[in-house]
C-alpha positions as CSV (number, residue, x, y, z in Angstrom):
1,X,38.0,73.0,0.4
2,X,39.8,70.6,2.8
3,X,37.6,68.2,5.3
4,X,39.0,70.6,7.9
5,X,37.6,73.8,6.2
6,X,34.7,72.2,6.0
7,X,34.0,71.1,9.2
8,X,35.5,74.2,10.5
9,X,32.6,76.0,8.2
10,X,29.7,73.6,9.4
11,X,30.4,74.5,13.1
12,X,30.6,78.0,12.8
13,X,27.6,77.8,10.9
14,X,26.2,76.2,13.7
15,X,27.5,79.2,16.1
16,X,25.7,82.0,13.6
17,X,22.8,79.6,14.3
18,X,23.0,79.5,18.6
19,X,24.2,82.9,18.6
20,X,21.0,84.2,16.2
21,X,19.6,82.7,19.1
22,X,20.8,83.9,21.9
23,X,20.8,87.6,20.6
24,X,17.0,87.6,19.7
25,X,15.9,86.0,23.3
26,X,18.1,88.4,25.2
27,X,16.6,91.4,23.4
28,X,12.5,90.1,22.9
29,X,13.4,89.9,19.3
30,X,10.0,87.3,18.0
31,X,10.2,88.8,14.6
32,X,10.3,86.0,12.0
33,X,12.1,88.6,9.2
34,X,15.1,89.9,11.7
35,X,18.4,89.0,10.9
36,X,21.3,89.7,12.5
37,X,23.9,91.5,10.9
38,X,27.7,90.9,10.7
39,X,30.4,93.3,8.8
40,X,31.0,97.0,9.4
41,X,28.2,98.3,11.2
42,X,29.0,101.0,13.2
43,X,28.1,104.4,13.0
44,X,31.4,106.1,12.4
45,X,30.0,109.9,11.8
46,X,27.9,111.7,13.6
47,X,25.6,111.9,10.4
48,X,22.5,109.8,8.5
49,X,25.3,108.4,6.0
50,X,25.5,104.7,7.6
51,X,22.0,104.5,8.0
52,X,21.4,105.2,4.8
53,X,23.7,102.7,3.5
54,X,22.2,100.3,5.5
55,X,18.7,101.2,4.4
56,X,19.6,101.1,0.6
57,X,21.1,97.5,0.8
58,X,19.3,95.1,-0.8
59,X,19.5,92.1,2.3
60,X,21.1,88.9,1.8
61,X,18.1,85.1,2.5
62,X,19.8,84.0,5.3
63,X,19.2,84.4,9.1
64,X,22.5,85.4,9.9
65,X,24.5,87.3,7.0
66,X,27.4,89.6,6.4
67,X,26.3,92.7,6.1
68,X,28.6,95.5,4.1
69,X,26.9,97.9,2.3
70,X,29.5,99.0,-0.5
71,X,29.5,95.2,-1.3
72,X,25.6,94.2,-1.4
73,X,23.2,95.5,-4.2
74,X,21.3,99.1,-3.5
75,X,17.6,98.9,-4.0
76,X,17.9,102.7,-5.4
77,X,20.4,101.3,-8.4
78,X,17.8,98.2,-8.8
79,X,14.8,100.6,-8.7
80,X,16.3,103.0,-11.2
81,X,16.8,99.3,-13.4
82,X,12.9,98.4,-12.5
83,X,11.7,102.3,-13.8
84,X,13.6,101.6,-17.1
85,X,12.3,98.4,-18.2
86,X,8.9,99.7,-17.5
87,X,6.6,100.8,-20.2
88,X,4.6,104.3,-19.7
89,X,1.0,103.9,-18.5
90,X,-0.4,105.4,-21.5
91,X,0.4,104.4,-24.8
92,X,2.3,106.9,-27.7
93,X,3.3,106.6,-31.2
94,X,7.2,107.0,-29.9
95,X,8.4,103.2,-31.0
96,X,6.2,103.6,-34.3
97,X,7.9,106.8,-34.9
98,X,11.2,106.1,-34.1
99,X,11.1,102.5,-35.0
100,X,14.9,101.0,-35.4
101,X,15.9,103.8,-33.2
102,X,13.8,103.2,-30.3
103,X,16.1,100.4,-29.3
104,X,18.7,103.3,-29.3
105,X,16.9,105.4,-27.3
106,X,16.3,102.8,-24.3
107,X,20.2,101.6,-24.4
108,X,20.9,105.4,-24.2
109,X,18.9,106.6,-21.5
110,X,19.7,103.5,-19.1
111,X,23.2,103.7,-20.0
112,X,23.1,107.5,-19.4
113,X,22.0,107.2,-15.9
114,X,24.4,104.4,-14.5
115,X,26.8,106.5,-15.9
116,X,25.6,109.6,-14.2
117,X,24.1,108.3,-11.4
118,X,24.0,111.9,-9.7
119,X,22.4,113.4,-13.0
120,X,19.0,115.9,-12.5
121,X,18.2,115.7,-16.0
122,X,14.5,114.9,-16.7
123,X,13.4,112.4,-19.0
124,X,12.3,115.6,-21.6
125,X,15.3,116.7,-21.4
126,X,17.8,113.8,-21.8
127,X,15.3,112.6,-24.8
128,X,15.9,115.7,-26.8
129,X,19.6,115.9,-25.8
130,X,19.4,112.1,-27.4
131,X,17.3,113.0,-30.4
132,X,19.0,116.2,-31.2
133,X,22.9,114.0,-31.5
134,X,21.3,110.9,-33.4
135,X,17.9,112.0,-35.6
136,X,17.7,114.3,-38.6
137,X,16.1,117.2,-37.6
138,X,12.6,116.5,-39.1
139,X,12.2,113.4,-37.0
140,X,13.9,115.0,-34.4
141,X,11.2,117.9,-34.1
142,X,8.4,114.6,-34.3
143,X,9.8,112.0,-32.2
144,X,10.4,115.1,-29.2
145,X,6.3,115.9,-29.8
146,X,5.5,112.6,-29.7
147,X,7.2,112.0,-26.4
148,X,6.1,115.4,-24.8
149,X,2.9,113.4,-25.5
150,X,4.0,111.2,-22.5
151,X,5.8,113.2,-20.4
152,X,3.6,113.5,-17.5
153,X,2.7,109.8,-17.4
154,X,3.2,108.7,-13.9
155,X,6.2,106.4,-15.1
156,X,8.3,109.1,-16.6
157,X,7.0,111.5,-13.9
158,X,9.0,108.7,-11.0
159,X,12.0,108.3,-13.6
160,X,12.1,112.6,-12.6
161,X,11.8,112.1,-9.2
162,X,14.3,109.4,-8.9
163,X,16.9,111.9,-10.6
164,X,16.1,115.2,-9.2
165,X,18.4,116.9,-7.1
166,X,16.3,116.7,-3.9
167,X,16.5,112.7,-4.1
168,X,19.8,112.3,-2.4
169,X,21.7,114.0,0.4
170,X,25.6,115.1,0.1
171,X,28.0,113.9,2.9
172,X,31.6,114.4,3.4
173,X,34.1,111.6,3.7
174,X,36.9,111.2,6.4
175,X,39.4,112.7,3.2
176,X,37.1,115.6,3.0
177,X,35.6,114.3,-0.3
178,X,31.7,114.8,-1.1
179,X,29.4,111.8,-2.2
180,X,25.6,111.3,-2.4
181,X,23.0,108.4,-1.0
182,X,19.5,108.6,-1.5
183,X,17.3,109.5,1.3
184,X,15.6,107.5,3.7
185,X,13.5,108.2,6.6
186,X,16.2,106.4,9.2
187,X,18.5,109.3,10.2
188,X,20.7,109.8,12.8
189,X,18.3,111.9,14.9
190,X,16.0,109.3,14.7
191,X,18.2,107.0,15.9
192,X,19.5,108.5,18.9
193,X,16.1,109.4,20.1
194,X,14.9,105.7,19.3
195,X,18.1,103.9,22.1
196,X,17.1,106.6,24.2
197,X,13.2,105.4,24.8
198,X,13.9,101.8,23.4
199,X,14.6,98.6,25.4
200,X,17.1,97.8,28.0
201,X,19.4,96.7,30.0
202,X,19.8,93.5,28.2
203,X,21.6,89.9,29.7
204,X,23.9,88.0,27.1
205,X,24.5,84.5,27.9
206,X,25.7,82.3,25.1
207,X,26.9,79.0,25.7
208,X,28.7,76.6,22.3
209,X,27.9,73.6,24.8
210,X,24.3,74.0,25.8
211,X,23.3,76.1,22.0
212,X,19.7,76.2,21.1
213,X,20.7,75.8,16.4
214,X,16.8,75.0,15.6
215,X,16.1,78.6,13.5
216,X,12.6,79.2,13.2
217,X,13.5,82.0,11.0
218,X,12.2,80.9,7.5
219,X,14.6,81.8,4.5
220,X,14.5,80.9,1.1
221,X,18.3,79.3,1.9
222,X,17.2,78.1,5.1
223,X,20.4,78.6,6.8
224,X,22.5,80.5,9.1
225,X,25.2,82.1,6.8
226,X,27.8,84.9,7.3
227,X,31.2,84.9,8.1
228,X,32.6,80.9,8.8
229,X,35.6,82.5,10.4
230,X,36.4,82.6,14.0
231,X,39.5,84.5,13.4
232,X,39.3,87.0,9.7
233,X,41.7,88.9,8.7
234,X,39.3,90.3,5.6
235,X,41.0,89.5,2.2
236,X,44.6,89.3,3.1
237,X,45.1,86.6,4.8
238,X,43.9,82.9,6.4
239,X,43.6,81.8,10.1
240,X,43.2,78.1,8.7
241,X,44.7,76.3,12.0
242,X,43.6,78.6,14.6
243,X,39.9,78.5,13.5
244,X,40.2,74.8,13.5
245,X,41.6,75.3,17.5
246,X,39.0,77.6,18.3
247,X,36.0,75.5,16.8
248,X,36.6,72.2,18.3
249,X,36.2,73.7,21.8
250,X,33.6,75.4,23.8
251,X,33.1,79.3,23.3
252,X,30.7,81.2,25.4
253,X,29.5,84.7,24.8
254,X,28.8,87.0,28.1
255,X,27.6,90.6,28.9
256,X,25.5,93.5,29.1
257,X,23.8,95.6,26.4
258,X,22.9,99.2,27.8
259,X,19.9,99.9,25.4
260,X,18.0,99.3,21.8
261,X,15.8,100.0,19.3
262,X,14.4,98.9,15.8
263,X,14.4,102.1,13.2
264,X,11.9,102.2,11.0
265,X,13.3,103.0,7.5
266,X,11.6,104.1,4.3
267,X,12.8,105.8,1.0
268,X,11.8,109.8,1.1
269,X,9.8,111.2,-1.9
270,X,12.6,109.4,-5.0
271,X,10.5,106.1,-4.3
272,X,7.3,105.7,-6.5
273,X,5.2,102.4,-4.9
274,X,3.1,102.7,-7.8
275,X,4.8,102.0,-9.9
276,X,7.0,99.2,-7.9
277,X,3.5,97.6,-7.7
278,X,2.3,98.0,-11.3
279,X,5.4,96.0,-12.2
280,X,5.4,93.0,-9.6
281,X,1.3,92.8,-10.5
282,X,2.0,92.5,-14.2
283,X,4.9,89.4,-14.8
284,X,4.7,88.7,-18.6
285,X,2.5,91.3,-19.5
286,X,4.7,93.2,-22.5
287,X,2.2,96.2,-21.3
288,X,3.9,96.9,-18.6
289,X,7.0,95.6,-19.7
290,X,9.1,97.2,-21.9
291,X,10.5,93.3,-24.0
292,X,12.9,95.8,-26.2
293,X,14.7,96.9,-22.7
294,X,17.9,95.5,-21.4
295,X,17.2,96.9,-18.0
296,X,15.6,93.3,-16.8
297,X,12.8,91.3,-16.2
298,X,10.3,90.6,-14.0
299,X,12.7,88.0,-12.8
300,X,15.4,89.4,-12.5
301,X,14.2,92.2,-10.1
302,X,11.3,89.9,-8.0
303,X,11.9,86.0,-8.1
304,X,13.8,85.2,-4.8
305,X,16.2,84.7,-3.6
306,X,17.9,86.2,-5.9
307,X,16.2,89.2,-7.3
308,X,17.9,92.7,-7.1
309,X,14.4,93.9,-5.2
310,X,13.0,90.7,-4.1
311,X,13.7,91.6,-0.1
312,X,14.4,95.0,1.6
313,X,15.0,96.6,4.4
314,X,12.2,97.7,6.9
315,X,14.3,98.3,10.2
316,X,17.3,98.6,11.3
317,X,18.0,96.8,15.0
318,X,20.2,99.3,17.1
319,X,22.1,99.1,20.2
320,X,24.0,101.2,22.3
321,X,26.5,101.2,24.8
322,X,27.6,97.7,25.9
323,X,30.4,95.1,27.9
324,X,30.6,91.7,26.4
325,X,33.1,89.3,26.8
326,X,33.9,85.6,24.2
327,X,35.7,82.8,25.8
328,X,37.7,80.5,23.7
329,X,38.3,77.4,25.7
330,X,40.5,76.3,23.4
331,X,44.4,76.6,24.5
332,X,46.4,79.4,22.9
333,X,50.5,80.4,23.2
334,X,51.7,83.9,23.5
335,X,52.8,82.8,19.4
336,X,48.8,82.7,18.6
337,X,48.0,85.7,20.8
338,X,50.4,87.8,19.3
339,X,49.0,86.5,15.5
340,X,45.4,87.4,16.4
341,X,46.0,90.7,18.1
342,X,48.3,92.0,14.7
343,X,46.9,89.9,12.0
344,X,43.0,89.3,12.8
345,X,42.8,93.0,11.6
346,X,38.9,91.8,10.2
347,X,37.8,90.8,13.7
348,X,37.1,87.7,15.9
349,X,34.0,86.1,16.0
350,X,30.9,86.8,16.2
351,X,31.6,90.9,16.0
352,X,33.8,91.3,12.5
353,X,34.4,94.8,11.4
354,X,37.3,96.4,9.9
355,X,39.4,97.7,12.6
356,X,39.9,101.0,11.3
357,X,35.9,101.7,10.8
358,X,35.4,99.9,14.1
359,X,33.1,102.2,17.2
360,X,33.5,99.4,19.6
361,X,36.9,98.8,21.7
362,X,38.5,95.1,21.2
363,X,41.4,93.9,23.8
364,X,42.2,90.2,23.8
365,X,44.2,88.3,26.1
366,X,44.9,85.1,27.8
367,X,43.5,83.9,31.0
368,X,45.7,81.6,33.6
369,X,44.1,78.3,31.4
370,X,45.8,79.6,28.6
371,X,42.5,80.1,27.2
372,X,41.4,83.3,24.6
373,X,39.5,86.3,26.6
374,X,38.1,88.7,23.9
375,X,36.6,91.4,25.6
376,X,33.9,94.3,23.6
377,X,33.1,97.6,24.8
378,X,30.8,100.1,23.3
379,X,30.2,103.2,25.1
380,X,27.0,104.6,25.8
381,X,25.3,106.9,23.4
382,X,27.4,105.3,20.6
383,X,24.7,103.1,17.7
384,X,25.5,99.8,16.3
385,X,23.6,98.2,13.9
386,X,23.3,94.7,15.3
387,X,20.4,93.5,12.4
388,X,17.9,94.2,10.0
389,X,13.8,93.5,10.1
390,X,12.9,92.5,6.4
391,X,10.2,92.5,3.8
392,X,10.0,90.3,0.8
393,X,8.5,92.1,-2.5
394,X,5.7,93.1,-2.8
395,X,5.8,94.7,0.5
């Protein structure tokens, strides 16, 4: 990274920081956990199916962080993880029965279901599918009695209920193609009817000159993270020089948000808190956990910052309908216009979103001082999802 980049990259952190700011003062935001979002947030559908990704992302430590669900972890796939490197709460014969092979059976059974994620077999049945292929039939016909033995244990009884057919909901994609997400209590009903009642209007007025960057948010990082991009044009591409330009002058941030809301979001019926809290109460006890399981460990899923269920998602912070306009004071040519209106195809900050995936409308232009007028407008009734509310583990 160049001394450029990287004062580019230290002043734009500085701009998650003042407009973190700004956005929780403007809305009554005085929850320590809320961090606001960046990345593809919209709603696009008239469906649950965003919220749902939303819910199921496992949140980044950092006040302000980029937020795309097909690219963060899902607290379902870490769940399933947790469930198999558990132990059941009663004790059987199975490991002393199938001794070597119980090694087999584990490695079989976790790799089953992260191959099938949509799969409805129960743990009976996907143990006797296993012992039927790879035991003689004598210690076939024992090792399935023995585990009957344990089949109602409230472990293998959430393993069930994590891959029954009522855990997840089907959708339909924009090419007409069907895909599952596990359910949570954040639909799209919910939603509406929470901008409806919620909050608002609300005044933005974001200054780069007069910035309040003192978080009081407390992360494990500490920082303000996100995109450190003013211009992004996602993967393909680099706006190197015109960051640079746009960072060493003032920007200021102004507008009207119509209404919003915080959505309180919960996994329905596949989630077993029990069992989430017998494992984070029981670190190093080979009771609880299973040490012959490559599933994890109670690091792995709990230490933070970094553990697949160390931090979830309690609410999602919505907004509806809104007119904001960012002022670069920097000077652009009709040359840099034209680049950021065909080439910043990731957005400008501090709203990035793919522009094909994008609810809000973006127009940019140039004023008489030659200076870059980005203007934002969401209309009324349509939800953004401007920031999550989180809980570290064990909430």
């Amino acid at each position: 990274m160049t001394a450029s980049e990287s004062d580019t990259k230290a002043i734009v952190t500085n701009l998650n920081a003042g407009w973190y700011n700004a956005v929780t003062q403007a809305m009554g935001i005085s929850d320590p956990n809320f961090q606001l979002a960046q990345g593809t947030l919209g709603l696009q559908t008239s469906d649950s199916s965003g919220l749902f990704l939303m819910a199921d992302a496992v949140p980044p430590s950092a006040a302000v962080g980029y937020f795309d669900p097909s690219g963060l972890s899902k607290r379902s796939s870490a769940y399933g993880l947790l469930l198999s490197a558990l132990l059941p709460e009663t004790g059987t014969d199975l490991q002393n029965v199938l001794k070597d092979q119980y090694a087999g059976w584990i490695a079989y059974r976790n790799a089953w279901f992260t191959t099938n994620p949509t799969s409805t077999l129960t743990q009976m049945q996907l143990f006797q599918q296993w012992a039927n292929q790879r035991l003689d039939p004598r210690l076939a016909a024992q090792a399935i009695n023995t585990f009957q033995q344990a089949a109602n244990t409230p472990l293998n009884q959430a393993l069930d209920t994590l891959h029954s057919a009522g855990a997840q909901q089907q959708f339909v994609d924009s090419s007409s193609n069907t895909y599952s997400l596990y359910k949570y209590s954040g639909t799209i009903t919910n939603a509406t009817q929470g901008v409806q009642t919620g909050g608002g209007p609300a005044t933005i007025n974001f200054d780069s000159n007069t910035m309040n960057t003192s978080l009081s948010h407390t992360t494990v990082q500490g920082s303000a993270s996100g995109f450190y991009d003013i211009f992004s044009a996602g993967a393909s591409g680099s706006f190197e020089q015109l960051d640079e330009k746009a960072a060493s002058q003032r920007i200021t941030i102004t507008g009207t948000i119509n209404k919003y809301a915080t959505l309180v979001t919960t996994p329905v019926t596949w989630f077993a808190s029990s069992e989430y809290s017998r494992a984070y109460n029981a670190k190093g006890d080979n009771r609880v956990w299973d040490p012959l399981s490559n599933a994890g460990d109670w690091d792995s899923f709990f230490a933070q910052p970094n553990g697949s269920l160390a931090r979830r998602t309690g609410q999602l912070f919505l907004v509806s309908g809104y007119d904001i306009t960012v002022t670069s004071y920097a000077s652009y040519s009709q040359s840099d216009l034209q680049t950021i209106q065909t080439q910043a195809s990731f957005g400008i900050w501090p709203f990035f979103s793919a522009s094909a995936s994008a609810t809000h409308t973006t127009q940019s232009t140039l004023n008489s001082d030659s200076n870059l007028v980005v203007t934002h407008h969401l209309n009324p009734g349509l939800i953004q999802i401007w920031g999550v509310i989180t809980q570290n583990a064990p909430s």
